[in-house]
LOPAMAR-375993 format. One record per atom (N, C-alpha, C): x, y, z; residue in one letter. Coordinates in steps of 0.1 Angstrom, whole numbers, plus 5000, padded with zeros to 4 digits. Example, Ala and Ser with C-alpha at 12.3 -4.5 7.8 and 13.67 -1.06 7.14 Angstrom:
2
513249435078A;512349555078A;513249675078A;512849785071S;513749895071S;512950005079S;
//
This chain:
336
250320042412X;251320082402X;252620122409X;253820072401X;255020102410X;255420292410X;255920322420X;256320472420X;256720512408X;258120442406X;258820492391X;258320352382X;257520382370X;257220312361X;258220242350X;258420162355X;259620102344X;259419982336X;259620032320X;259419942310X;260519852304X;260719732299X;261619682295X;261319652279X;261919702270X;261619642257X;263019602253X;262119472245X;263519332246X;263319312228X;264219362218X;264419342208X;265019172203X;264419122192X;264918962192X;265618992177X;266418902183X;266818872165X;268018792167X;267118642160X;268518522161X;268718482171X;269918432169X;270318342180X;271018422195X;270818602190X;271318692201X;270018702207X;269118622206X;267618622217X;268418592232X;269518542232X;269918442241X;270318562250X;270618692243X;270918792252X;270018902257X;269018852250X;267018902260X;266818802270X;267218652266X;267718582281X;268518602293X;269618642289X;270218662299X;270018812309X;269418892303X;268618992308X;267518982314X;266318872316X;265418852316X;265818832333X;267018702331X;267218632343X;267618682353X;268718812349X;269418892359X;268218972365X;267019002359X;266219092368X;265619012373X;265218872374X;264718782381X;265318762392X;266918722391X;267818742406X;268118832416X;268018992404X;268019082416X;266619082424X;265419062417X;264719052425X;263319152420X;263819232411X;262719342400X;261819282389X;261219352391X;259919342382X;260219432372X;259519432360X;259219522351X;257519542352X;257519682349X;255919702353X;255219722337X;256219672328X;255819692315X;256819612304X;256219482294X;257619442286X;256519432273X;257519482262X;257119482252X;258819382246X;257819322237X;258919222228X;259019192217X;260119152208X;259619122192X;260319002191X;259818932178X;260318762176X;261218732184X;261918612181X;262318542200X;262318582211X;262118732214X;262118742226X;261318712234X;259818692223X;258218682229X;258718532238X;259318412232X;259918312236X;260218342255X;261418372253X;261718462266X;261418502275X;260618562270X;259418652280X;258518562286X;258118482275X;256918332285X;257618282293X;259018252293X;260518142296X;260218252315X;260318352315X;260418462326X;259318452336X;258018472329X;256818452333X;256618312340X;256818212329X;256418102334X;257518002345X;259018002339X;260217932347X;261118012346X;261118152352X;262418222357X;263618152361X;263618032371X;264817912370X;265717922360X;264617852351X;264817742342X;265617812329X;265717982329X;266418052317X;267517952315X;268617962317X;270317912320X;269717802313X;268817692322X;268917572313X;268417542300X;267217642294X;266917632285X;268317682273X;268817802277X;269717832267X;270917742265X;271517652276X;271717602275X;271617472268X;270517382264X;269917342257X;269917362242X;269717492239X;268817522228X;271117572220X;272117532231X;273317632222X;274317442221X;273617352229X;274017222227X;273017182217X;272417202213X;271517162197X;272317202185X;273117312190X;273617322172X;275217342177X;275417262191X;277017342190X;277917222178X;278917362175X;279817312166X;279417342153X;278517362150X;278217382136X;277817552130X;277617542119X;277917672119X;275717742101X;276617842099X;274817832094X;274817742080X;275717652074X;275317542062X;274417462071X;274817392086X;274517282090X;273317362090X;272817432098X;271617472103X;270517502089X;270917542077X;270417612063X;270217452062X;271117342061X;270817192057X;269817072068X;269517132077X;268917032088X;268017102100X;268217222099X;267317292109X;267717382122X;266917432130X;267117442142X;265917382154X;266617242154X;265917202168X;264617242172X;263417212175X;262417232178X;261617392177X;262417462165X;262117602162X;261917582148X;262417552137X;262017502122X;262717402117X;262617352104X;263017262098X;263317312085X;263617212071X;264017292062X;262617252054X;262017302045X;261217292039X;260817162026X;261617082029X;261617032017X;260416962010X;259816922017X;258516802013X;258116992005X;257517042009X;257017131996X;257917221988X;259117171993X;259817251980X;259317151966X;259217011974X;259316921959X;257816891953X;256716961964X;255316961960X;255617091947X;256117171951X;255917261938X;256517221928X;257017111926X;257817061911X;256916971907X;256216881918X;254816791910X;253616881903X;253217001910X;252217111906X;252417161889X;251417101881X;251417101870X;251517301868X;252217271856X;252317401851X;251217481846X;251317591844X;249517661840X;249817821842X;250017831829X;251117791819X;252917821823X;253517771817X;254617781819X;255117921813X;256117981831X;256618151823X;258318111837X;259218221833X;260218201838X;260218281854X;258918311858X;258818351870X;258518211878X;257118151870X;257118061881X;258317951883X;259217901868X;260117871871X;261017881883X;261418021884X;262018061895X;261718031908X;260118001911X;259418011918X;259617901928X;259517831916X;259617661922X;261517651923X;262817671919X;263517661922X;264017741932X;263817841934X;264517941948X;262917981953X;262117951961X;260917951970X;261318031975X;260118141982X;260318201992X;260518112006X;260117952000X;260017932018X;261217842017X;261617852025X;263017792030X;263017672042X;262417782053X;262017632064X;260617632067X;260217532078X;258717542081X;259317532097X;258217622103X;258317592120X;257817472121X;258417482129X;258417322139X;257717362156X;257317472159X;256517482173X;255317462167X;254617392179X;253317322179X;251617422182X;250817372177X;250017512189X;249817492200X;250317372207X;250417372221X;251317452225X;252417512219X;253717562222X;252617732223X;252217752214X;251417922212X;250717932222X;249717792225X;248717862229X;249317812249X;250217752249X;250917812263X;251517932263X;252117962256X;252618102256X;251318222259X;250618182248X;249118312251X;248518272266X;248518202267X;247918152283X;249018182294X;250018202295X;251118262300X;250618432299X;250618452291X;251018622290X;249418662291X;248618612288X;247218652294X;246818662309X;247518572315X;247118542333X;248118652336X;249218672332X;250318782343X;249518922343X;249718982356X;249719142353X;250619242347X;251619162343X;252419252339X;251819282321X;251819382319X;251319412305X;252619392295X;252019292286X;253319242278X;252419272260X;253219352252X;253219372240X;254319342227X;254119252220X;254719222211X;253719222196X;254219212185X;253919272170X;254119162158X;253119202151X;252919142135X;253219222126X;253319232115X;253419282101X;252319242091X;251519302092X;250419262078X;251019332067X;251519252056X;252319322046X;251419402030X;250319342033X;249619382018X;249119512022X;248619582039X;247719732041X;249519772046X;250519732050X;251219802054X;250919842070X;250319742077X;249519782093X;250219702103X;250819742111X;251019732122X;250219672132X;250419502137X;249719492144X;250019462161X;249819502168X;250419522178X;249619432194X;249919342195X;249119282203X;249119262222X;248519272226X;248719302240X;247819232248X;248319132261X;247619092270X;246719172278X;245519162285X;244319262289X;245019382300X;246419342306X;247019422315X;247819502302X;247819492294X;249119582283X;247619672276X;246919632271X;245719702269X;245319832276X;245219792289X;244619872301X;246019972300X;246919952302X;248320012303X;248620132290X;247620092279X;247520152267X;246720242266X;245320222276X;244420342273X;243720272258X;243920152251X;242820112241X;242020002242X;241419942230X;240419822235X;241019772224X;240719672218X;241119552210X;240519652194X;240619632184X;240819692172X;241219842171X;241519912183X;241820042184X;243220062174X;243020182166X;243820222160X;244820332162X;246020342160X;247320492164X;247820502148X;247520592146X;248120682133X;249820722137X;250520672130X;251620742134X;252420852135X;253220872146X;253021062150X;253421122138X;254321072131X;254821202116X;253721142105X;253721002105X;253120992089X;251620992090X;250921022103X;249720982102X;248820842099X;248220882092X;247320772086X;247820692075X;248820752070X;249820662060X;250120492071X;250520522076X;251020442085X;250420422100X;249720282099X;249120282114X;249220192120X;249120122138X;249220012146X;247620042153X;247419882148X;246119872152X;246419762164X;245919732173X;245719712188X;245019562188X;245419432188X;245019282191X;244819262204X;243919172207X;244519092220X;245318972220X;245818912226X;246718772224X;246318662228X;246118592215X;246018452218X;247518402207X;246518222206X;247418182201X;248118192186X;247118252178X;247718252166X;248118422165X;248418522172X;248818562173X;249918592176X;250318472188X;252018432188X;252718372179X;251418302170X;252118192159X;252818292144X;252118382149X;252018462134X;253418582142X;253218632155X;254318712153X;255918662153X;255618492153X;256918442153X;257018392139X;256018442132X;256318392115X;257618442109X;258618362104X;260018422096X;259618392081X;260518552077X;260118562062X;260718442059X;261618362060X;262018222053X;261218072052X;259718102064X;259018022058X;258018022051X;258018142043X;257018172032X;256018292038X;255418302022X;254018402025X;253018362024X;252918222026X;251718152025X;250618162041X;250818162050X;250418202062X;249618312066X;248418342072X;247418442079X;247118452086X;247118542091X;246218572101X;244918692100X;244018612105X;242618672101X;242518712091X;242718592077X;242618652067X;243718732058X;244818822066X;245718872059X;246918832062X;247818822045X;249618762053X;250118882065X;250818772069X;251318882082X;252818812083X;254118842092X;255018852095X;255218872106X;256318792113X;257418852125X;257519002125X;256619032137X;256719222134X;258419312138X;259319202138X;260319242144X;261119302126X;260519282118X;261119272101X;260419452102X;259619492111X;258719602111X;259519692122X;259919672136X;259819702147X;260519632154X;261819592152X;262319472165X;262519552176X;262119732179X;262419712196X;261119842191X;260219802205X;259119872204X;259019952218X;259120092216X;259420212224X;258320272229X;257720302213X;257020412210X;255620382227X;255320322226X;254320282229X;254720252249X;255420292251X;256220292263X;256320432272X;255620552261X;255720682268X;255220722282X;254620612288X;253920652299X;255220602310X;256220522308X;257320492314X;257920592319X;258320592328X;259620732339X;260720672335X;260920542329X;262620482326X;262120362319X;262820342311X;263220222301X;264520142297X;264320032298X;265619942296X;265519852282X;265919932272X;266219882259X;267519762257X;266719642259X;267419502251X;267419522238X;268419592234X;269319572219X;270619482213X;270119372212X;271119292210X;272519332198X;272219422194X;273019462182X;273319642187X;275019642186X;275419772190X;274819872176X;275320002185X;275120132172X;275820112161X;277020122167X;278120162157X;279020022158X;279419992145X;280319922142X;281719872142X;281919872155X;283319832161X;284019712155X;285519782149X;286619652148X;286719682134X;287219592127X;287819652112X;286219642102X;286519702091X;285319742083X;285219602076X;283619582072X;283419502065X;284719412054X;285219292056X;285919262044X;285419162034X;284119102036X;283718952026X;281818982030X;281618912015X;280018852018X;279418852032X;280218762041X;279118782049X;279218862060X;280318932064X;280419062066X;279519172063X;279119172050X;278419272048X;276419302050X;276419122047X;275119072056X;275519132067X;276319102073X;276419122092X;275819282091X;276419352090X;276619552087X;275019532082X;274119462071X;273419502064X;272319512074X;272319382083X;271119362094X;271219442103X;272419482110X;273019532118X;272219682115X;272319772105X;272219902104X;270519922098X;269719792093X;268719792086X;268019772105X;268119682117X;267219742126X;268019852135X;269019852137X;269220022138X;268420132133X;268320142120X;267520232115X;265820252117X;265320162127X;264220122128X;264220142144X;265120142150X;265120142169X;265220332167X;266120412157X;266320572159X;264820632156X;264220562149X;263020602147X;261820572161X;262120462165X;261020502176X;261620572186X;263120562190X;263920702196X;263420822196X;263220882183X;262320992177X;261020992182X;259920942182X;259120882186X;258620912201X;259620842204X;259720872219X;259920982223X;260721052219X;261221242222X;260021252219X;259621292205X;258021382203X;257321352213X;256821292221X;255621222230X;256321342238X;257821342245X;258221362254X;258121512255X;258221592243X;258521742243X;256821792241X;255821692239X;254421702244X;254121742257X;255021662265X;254821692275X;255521842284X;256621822279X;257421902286X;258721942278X;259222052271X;260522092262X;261622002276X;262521942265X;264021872273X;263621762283X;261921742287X;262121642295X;261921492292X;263021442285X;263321292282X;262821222289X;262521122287X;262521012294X;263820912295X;264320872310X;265620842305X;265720672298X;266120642290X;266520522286X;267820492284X;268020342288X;269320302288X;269320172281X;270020192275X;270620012263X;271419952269X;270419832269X;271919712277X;272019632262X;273019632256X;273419652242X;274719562238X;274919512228X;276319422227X;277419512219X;278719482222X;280019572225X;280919532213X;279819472202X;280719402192X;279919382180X;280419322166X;279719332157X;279119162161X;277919162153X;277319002160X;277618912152X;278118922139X;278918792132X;277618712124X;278118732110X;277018692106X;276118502107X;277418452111X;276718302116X;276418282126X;276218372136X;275918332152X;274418392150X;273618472137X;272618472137X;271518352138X;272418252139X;271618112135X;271918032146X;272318062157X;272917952166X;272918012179X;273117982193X;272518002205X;273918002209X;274918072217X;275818052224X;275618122240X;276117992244X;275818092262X;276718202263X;277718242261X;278718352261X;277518472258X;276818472251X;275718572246X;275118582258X;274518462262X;273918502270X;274418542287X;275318502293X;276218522301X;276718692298X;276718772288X;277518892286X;276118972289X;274818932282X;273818992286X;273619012300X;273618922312X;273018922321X;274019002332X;275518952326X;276119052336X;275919242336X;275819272324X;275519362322X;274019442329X;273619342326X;271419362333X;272119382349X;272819312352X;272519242370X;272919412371X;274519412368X;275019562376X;273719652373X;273719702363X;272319792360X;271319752372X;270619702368X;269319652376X;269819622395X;270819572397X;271319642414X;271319772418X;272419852402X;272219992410X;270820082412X;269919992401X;268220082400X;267420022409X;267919882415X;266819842427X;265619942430X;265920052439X;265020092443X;263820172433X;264520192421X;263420232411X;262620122406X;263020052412X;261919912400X;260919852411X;259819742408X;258719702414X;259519562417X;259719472433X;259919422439X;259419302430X;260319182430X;259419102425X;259018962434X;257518942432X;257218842448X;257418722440X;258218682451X;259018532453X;257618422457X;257318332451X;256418222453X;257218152465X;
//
């Protein structure tokens, strides 16, 4: 284990994954390891992208911001995103053939505004390389589901993130204020575990895992801390600033922008919190220090849908200076 323990948790959301990319890559060139990454929806992406072709970041984002360049989120809402979903249609129009029984103005609704919107388009060869990636590394990598009907937290971890946890596979954590109200129960990772924590509420609720709907745990958790307390230092990938720089909300989708913006904010201060309580367990005032490599702007409500390298280019510059000047705190990383 490295001297100073250092965790990386990489928050996803959208098409600002690209700036969990560009962070990914800068600690690949300086040359550091993380001895700990926890991740939520796209970033899980990322993180395999790290693991398996550290190269190859640049060109994948690259790629994935020439798929939709030029267009903005109609095109993407009318035709998809490239090898990540599509739009739903073939069952939007199965629910209009599905005989009525009996007819009421919910199901109505049901069938005209669906919850599902698109269907993914990754394969389970796509998952179950991913779980085969993040199972072989030693680095202990944790990312998250949402089972929505117990309200449970599922939290899943390769056998090095396990070990790193102190639990075993269905092990349960009551949460520090709400207790048993609220709990994260402990998976191991395969592949329908990736499939499910990359589930978006827009392709429905029709989907399980083991039995119960579950969700992209990033709708629960997009940056996961809590579970980091054994870290001497943490590098919080928050693609979305605190506070809201530049003129106030003026139109619709402005206020989406602010709405998402302040709704996972309010979810990153809480395991903030979280993190102190563990901390003043230990020791009154002794923090653990964390630092946000974080964006300097509001993210615009169409770029949620779309990959720009500029994202990802602002992310990495930021990672490289950081991660130069902490060289010697971090674990060396061996060059094949």
């Amino acid at each position: 284990m490295a001297q100073h323990v250092v965790g990386l948790a990489l928050g996803g959301i959208g098409g600002f994954n690209a700036h969990d990319a560009g962070v990914l890559k800068a600690a690949y060139d300086v040359g550091v390891k993380p001895d700990v990454i926890s991740c939520t929806s796209g970033a899980i992406f990322w993180t395999y992208q790290f693991l398996t072709d550290p190269e190859g970041i640049p060109a994948e984002v690259q790629r994935q911001a020439d798929a939709v360049r030029g267009v903005n989120a109609l095109s993407v809402a009318a035709f998809g995103y490239p090898k990540i979903f599509a739009p739903a249609t073939r069952q939007y129009w199965a629910r209009w053939m599905t005989p009525w029984n009996p007819f009421s103005v919910k199901e109505y609704l049901d069938r005209l505004l669906p919850a599902q919107v698109y269907e993914p388009t990754r394969t389970t060869a796509d998952f179950a390389a991913m779980a085969d990636a993040f199972v072989a590394t030693d680095i202990p990598v944790l990312f998250n589901a949402y089972a929505i009907a117990q309200g449970r937290e599922l939290l899943f971890s390769n056998p090095a993130g396990l070990e790193f946890l102190g639990v075993k596979p269905n092990d349960q954590r009551a949460h520090y204020a709400l207790g048993s109200e609220l709990v994260t129960q402990y998976r191991p990772i395969d592949a329908k575990a990736v499939e499910t924590a990359l589930w978006l509420v827009l392709y429905g609720f029709e989907h399980t895992y083991q039995g119960e709907v579950t969700i992209d745990g990033a709708y629960r958790r997009q940056v996961i801390l809590s579970e980091l307390t054994n870290c001497e230092r943490i590098y919080v990938v928050k693609p979305q600033p605190t506070a809201w720089a530049g003129a106030a909300p003026a139109n619709y989708f402005d206020v989406q922008d602010f709405t998402t913006e302040m709704w996972f904010n309010s979810s990153y201060t809480s395991e903030r919190s979280a993190l102190h309580h563990s901390d003043r367990e230990r020791k009154e005032g002794d923090y653990t220090p964390v630092e946000e490599i974080t964006m300097d702007r509001p993210l615009g409500f169409f770029n949620y849908f779309v990959v720009r390298m500029k994202t990802y280019t602002d992310g990495y510059d930021k990672a490289k200076e950081i991660f130069e000047r902490d060289r010697r705190l971090m674990t060396p990383l061996a060059r094949v």
